[in-house]
N, C-alpha and C positions, 0 to 999 in steps of 0.2 A: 355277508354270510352266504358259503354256497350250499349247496343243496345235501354236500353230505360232511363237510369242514368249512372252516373257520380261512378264510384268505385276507391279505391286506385292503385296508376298507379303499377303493379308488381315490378317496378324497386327497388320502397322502403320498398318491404317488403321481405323475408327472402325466397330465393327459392332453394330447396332442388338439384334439377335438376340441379343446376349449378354448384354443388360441386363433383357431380357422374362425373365418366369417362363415355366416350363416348359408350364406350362396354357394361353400364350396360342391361343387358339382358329384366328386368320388371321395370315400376316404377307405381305406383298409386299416385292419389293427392286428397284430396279435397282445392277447391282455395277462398281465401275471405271470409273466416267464418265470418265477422264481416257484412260482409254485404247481408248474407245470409235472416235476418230475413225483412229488407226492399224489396229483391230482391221476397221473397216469397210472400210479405205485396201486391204488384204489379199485384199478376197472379192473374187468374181468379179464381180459388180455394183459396187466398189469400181472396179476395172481397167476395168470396163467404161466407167465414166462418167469417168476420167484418160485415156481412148483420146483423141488430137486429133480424130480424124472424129467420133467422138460430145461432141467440148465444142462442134465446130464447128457440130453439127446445135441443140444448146442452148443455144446464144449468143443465139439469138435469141427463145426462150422467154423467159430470164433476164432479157433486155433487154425486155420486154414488163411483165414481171410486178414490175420495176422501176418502169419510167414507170405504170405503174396504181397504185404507193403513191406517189410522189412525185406522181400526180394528184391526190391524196386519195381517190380511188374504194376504199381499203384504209387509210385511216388509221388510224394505232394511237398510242392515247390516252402521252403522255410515260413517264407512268409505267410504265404498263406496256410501255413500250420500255426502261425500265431495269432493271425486274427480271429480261426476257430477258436482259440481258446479265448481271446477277448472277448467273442460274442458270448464265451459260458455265461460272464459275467454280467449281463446284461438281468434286470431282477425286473422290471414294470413292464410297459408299453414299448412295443415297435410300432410305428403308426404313421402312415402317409399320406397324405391329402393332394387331388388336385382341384387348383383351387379356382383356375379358368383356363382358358384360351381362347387365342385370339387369331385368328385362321388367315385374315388381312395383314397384320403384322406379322406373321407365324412365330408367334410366341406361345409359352408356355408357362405356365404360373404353377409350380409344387414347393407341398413343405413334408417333411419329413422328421421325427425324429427317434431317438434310441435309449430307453433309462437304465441307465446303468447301477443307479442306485449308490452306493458306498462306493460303488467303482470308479465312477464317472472322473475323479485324476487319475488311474492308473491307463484310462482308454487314452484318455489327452497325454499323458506320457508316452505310450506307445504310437501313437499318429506321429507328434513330433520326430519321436526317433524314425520310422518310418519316411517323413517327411527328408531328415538331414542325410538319410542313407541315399533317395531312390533322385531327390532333388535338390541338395544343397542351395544351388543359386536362385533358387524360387522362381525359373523359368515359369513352372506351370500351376504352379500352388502358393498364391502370398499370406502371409500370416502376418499379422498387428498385433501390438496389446493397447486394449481402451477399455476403463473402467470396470478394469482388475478381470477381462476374461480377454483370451486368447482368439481373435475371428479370423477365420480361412478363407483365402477368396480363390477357387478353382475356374482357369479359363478352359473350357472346350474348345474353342476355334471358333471363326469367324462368321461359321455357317451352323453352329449350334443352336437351339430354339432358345435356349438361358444360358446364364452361369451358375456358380453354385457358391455360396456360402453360407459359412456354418459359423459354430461357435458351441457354449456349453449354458445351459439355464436348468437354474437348480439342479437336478441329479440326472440330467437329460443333456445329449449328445443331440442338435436342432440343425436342421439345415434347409436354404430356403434357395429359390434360384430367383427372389430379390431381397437387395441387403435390407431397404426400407422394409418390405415387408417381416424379415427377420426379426429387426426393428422394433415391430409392430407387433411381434411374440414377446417380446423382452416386457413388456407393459406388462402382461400377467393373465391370468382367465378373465375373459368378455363375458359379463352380462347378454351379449346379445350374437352370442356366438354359435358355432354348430352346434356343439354339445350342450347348450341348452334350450336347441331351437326342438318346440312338440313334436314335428313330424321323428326327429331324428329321435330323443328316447321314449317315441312309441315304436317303432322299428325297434329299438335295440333291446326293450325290454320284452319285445314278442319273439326277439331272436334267442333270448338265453339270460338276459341280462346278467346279474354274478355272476352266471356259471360259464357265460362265453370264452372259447378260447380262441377263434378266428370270428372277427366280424368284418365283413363288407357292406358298403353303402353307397348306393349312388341314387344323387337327386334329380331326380326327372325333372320334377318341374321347375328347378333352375336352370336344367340345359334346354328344356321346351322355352320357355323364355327367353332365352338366348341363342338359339339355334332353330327354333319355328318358323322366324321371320326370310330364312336361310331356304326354307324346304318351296318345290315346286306345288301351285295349285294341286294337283292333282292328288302329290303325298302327302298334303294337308288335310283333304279332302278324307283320304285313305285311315289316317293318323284318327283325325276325328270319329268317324265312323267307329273303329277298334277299340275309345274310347282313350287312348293315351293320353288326352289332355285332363283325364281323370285320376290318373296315376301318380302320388304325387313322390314315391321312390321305390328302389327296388334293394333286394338285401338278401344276405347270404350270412348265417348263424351256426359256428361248429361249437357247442356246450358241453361241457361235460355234466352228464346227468345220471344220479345215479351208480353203478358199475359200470358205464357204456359210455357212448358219447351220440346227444341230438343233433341231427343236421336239419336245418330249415330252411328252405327256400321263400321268398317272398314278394310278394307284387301290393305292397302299401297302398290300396284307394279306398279310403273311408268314405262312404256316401255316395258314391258311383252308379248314376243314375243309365248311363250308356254306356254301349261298348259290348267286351268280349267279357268282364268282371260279372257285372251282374245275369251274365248270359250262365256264366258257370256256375252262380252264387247256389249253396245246397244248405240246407237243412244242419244244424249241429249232432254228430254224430255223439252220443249220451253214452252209449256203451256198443260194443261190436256187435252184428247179428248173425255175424256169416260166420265166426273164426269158430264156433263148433261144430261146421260142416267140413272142417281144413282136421286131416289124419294128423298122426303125430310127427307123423316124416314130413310133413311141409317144413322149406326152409324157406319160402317166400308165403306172403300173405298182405293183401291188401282191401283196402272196402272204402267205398262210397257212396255218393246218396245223389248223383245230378239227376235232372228231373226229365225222363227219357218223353214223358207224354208231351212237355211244352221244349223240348229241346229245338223241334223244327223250326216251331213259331219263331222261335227266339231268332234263329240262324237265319231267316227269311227276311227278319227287320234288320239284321243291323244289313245282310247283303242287297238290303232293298235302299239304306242308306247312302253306300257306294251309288250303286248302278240300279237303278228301278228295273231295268228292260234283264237285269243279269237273275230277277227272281222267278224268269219266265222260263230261263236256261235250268235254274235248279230244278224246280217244277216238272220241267221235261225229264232233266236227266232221271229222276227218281221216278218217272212214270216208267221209264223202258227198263231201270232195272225190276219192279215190281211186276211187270208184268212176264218178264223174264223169270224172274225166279217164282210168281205165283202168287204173289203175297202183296197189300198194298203196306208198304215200309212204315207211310206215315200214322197211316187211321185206324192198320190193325198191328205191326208189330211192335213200333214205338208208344202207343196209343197205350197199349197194352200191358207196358211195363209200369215198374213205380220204384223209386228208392226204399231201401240201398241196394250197392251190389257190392259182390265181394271178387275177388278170385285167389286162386294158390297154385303152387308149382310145389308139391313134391315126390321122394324117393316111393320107387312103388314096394307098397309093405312088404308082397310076394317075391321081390325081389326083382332084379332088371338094373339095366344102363339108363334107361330113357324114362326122362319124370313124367310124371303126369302133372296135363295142366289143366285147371278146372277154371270157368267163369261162372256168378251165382247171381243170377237177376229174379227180383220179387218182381212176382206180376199181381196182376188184378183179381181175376180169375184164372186159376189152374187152367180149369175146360176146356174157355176158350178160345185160350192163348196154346193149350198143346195141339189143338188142331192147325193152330194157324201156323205152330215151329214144325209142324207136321208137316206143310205141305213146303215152308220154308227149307226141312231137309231134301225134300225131293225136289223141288226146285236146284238146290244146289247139285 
């Protein structure tokens, strides 16, 4: 169930995720292509463009950028005017995994696959003819039949990282660059697969879960395991320090939420005792404090809460972790700008502040070209923090 309709439950339609091992390194997806065009029909940008004023205002874009492909100034080659429309048909998951590599053999391990849903013979009719048009003698594309599905074996050349083979499983167009591996989808969903491994749907259910319509994923700490042993002392050294070996993936969530659509960005380390995560780690923000100091012409608006008084500290240990002799250089450096500007940075400006903070950018009410942009930091004390930005403006 999504957040403002009813979609098809995941379970019955073809999920890429559950056929990869748990190690795969990256996976992208897009989810429910069938119900993409209701979920957009919904948003506000959706209503906007169903408005008659606004189809009447694009009528005649449309009617432009018409006659510019039936001029040919846009023409698009047959065929690939028919595989846009194979792809309409496409109703579940698009969804790609890389599932290793191997740098000494330069090889490359991906799978891949397409649900078509109800379609899925018409796309395998269409490839064939495809196939008998562009290659008849199966120079470059072999095709089998073994236990009632059709498998494609495509050669790149001799200097390619894979090959590629594919085939059809349940209502999904699958393709692997190894046949074993393929193979190895054909078995069915793994108990001990990506899609059921914790890290991966606590990522995906912070990213959107039902309501996602793009998800990305990549597992850090299968590629730290895999490519740590690879890194020189020093970027190890470095790595550590930043806390990467605390990260155990990172992820990218486009949802449709609402009239609109959330974007989320993400850095997955639960428990992150070091590094640059818990340098940042803030306060849960309960309700906004700043957004009714932003006028009504703000079109940007944002607020946070990092902890400006232990911010130093914080920056000191982990640059004291790198390099001990390099927290002697910050040190310095921030003595000559403070006394340059008048102000000591650490003990009275930073010291001084406290979470949250907000800021905004907008249109000035009075009217103008040029927005106004505002920053909002809570301090301590008024008093004797406006003495201290006092002398901080004349300094500057």
């Amino acid at each position: 169930v999504g957040s403002e309709m009813c979609i098809r439950d995941r379970s019955e339609g073809f999920q890429l995720e559950r056929r990869l091992p748990a190690s795969t390194l990256a996976f992208a997806s897009m989810e429910d292509l069938d119900a993409w065009q209701s979920r957009m029909e919904s948003t506000a940008m959706g209503k906007l463009m169903a408005d008659p004023e606004m189809q009447a205002f694009m009528a005649p874009i449309v009617q432009a950028a018409e006659q510019m492909m039936q001029g040919g100034m846009m023409e698009v080659p047959p065929l690939v005017t028919e595989m846009l429309g194979q792809m309409s048909g496409l109703q579940g998951q698009i969804g790609i995994g890389l599932i290793s590599i191997d740098p000494q053999q330069e090889k490359v391990s991906l799978a891949a696959s397409l649900d078509f849903g109800e379609n899925v013979a018409d796309f395998m009719e269409f490839l064939k003819r495809v196939k008998a048009e562009v290659d008849p003698e199966g120079q470059a594309v072999k095709t089998t039949e073994q236990d009632g599905r059709t498998w494609w074996e495509a050669d790149l050349g001799p200097h390619a990282p894979f090959s590629l083979h594919a085939t059809t499983m349940d209502t999904a167009f699958v393709l692997a660059t190894d046949r074993e591996l393929l193979k190895g989808m054909l078995a069915g969903p793994s108990e001990t697969s990506l899609g059921t491994s914790e890290d991966f749907l606590a990522v995906r259910r912070r990213a959107g879960g039902a309501d996602l319509g793009v998800f990305v994923y990549g597992n850090v700490k299968t590629a730290l395991d895999a490519f740590g042993p690879m890194m020189p002392r020093e970027g190890k050294m470095i790595a550590d320090a930043l806390g990467l070996d605390t990260v155990k993936a990172v992820a990218y969530g486009m949802a449709f939420k609402g009239d609109g659509f959330r974007d989320t960005l993400m850095v997955y380390a639960p428990g992150a005792d070091h590094g640059l995560v818990p340098m940042l780690e803030m306060p849960p923000l309960t309700a906004p404090r700043t957004l009714d100091l932003a006028p009504a012409s703000a079109f940007y608006w944002s607020e946070g809460a990092l902890p400006f008084d232990t911010l130093l500290e914080r920056v000191r240990a982990l640059v004291a972790s790198i390099d001990p002799d390099a927290t002697q250089q910050l040190d310095g450096g921030l003595a000559q700008v403070g006394q340059y500007l008048g102000v000591d940075i650490e003990n009275e400006l930073l010291a001084g502040m406290k979470g949250p903070y907000g800021a905004y950018a907008a249109l000035p009410v009075g009217g103008g070209l040029f927005p106004e942009i505002a920053l909002i930091v809570q301090v301590k004390d008024a008093a004797t923090f406006e003495g201290v930005f006092d002398r901080l403006a004349q300094g500057i």
